[in-house]
C-alpha positions in Angstrom: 56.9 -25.1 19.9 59.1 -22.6 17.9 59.1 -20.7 14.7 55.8 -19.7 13.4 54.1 -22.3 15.1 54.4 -20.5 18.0 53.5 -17.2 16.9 51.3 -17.8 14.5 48.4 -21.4 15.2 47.3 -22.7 12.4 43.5 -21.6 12.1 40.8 -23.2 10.1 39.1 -20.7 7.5 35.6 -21.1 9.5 37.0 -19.7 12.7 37.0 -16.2 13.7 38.9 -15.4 16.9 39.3 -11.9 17.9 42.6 -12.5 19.4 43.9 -14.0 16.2 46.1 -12.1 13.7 44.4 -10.0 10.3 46.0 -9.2 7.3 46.6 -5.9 6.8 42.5 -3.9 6.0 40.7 -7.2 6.6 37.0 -5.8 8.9 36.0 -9.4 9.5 33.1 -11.0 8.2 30.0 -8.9 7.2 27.5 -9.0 10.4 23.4 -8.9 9.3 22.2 -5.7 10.5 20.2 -6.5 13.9 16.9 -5.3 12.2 15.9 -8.2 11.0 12.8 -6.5 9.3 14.0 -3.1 7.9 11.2 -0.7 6.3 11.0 -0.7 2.6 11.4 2.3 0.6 7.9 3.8 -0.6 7.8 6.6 -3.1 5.1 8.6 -4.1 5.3 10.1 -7.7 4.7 14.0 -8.0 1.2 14.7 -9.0 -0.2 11.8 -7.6 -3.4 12.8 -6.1 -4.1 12.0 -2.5 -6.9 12.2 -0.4 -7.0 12.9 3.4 -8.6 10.4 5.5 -7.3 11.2 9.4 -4.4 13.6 10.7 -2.7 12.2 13.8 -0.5 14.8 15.3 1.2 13.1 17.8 1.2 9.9 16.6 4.4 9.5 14.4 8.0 8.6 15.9 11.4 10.4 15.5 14.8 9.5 15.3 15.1 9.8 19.2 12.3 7.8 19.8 9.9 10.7 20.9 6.3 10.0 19.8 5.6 13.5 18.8 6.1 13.7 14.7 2.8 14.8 12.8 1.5 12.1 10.6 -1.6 11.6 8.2 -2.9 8.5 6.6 -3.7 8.8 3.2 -5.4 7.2 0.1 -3.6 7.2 -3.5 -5.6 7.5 -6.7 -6.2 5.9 -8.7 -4.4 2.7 -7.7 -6.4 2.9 -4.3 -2.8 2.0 -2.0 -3.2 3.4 1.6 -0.2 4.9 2.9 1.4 6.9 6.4 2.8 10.1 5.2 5.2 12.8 7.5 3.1 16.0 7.6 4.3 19.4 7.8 3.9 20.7 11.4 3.4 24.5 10.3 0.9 23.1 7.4 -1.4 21.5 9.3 -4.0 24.1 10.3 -4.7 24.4 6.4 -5.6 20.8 6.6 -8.7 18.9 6.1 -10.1 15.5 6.5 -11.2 14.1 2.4 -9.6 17.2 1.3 -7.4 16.3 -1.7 -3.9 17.0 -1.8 -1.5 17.2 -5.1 1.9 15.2 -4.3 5.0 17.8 -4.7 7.3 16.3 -2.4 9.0 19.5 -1.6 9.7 21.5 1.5 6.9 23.5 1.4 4.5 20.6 0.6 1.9 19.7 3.5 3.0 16.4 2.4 6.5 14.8 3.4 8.2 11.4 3.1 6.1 8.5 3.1 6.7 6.3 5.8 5.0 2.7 4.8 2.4 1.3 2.9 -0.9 0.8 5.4 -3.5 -2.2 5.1 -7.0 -1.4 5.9 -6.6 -3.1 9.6 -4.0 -0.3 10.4 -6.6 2.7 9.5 -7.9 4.5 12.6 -11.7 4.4 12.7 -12.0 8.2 11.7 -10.0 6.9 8.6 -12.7 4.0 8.6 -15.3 6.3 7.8 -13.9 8.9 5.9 -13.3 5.9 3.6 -16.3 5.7 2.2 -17.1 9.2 1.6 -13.8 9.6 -0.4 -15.0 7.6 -3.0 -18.2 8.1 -3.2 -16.8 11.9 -4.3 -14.0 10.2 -6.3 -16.8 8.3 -8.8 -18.8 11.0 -9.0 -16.2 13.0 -10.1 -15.0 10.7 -12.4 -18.5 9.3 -14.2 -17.3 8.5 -17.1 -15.0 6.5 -15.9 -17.2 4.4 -14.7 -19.9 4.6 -17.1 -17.6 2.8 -19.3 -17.4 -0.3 -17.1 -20.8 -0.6 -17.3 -21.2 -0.2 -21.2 -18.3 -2.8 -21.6 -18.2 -5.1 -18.8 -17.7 -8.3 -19.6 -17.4 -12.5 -18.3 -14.7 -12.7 -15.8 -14.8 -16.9 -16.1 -17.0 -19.1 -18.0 -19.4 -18.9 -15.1 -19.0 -15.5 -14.2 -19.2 -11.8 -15.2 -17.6 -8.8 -14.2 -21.0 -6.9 -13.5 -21.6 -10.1 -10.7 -18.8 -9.0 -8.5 -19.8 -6.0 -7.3 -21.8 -5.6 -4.5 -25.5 -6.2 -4.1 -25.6 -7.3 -8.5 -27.4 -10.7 -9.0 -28.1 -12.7 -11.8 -31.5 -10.5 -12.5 -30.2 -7.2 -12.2 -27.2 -8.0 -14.1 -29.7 -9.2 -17.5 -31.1 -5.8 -16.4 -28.2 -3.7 -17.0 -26.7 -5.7 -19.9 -30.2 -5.6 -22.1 -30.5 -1.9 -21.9 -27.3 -1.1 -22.6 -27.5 -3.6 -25.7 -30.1 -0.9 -26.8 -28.9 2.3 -25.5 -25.5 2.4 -23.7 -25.7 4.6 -20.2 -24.9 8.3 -21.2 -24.7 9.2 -17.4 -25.7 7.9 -13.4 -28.8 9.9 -13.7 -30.0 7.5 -16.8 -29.4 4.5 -14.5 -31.7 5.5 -11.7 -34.2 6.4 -13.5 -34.1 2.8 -16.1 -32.7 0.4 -13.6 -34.1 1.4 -10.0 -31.9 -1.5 -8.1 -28.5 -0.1 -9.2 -26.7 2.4 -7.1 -23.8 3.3 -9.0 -22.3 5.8 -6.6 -22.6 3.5 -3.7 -21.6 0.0 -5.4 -18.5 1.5 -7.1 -17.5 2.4 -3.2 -18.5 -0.3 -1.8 -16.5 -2.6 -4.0 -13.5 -0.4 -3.7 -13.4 -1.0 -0.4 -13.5 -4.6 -1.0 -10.8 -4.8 -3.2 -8.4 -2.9 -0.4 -10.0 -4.5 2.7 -9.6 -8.3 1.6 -6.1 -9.7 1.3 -7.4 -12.6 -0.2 -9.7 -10.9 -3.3 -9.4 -13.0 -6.2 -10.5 -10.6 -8.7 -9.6 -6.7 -8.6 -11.3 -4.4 -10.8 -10.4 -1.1 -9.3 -7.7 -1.0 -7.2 -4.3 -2.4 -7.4 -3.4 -6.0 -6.2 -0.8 -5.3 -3.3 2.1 -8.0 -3.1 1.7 -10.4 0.2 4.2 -10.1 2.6 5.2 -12.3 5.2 7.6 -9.4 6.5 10.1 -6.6 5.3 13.5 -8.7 5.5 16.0 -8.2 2.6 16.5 -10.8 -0.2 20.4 -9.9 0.3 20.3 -11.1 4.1 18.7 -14.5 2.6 21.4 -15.3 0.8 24.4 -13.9 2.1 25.2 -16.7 4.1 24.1 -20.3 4.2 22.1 -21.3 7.1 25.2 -23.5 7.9 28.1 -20.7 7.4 29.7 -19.8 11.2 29.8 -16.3 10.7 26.3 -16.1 10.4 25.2 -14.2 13.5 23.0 -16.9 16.1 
């Protein structure tokens, strides 16, 4: 063999040898990063309110591995999405559990980066219970909110109505509610206990909150936010970078 047979064998384009020659800046083929499922990005606006539900000092994870980095879990409003949020380490005596935080997302915020969005299995049990008592203070403090659900709820299906899905709300008390307000619409929580004893407004709207965020599989959501299934955090570009059959797809 002589020439530039011999110096240079005829390759086919799927082959990658190291010891084979490059043209002059070619890096080889792109490698998928060996994270097959990298974290998302999750952003919280400024102003966003937050409430606290459980400070876990030692239970984040730095960049060298060491479980030590101050974390919180936290409840968004008014979309309801639970999330793990970096805390500030010289912050955190000022800290409360249910206190209610304003999103700055500066330095001198109690508040840092968000690390990922949290379903209501990953919650710690103090988080568990704060839960409840969250929202319990977030409809009372926002009655009239509320108030007009009731006035205006309406049929969900042709067999259904809104007023049905929440919690402990039957066909009798439903009539109940929907007849008086045909008359008189409420004007305030206080009017409801005291002209339809069965209905708890404070507790129901709390109870189906925690509905909504606890069950992946709710078909109807009429406070919080539907969250997007996901199988898993991989990228759509490492889908379709290479076909399943391409040889410099890493095995």
């Amino acid at each position: 063999m002589s020439g530039p047979e011999r110096r240079y064998p005829k390759q086919s384009r799927d082959s990658y040898s190291r010891n084979s020659p490059r043209k002059p800046g070619f890096r080889g083929p792109r490698r998928i990063s060996r994270r097959s499922h990298p974290r998302p990005n999750v952003y919280i606006k400024k102003g966003t309110q937050l409430y606290l539900l459980d400070i876990l000092q030692h239970g984040g994870v730095d960049k060298a591995g060491h479980s030590w980095h101050p974390i919180c879990q936290v409840i968004e409003i008014p979309t309801f999405r639970l999330l793990e949020v970096n805390l500030n380490k010289k912050l955190i005596p000022n800290l409360e559990v249910q206190q209610k935080i304003i999103y700055e997302g500066s330095e001198e915020s109690p508040l840092g980066r968000v690390n990922k969005v949290l379903h209501y299995d990953d919650l710690t049990p103090t988080s568990i219970n704060t839960l409840s008592s969250v929202l319990e203070s977030y409809v009372k403090e926002n009655e009239a909110k509320f108030l007009h659900f009731i006035n205006n709820a309406g049929p969900i299906t042709l067999k259904r109505h809104s007023l049905e899905v929440l919690p402990g709300v039957g066909k009798k008390l439903m009539w109940e509610i929907i007849k008086y307000r045909e008359k008189h619409p409420f004007q305030s929580f206080k009017e409801i206990h005291e002209n339809i004893p069965g209905f708890k407004p404070v507790d129901v709207f709390a109870k189906r909150i925690i509905e909504e965020i606890s069950d992946p599989d709710q078909k109807h959501y009429l406070f919080a936010k539907r969250q997007k299934k996901q199988s898993g955090y991989r990228r759509q570009e490492d889908h379709r970078r290479y076909r399943p059959d391409d040889p410099r797809r890493r095995r």
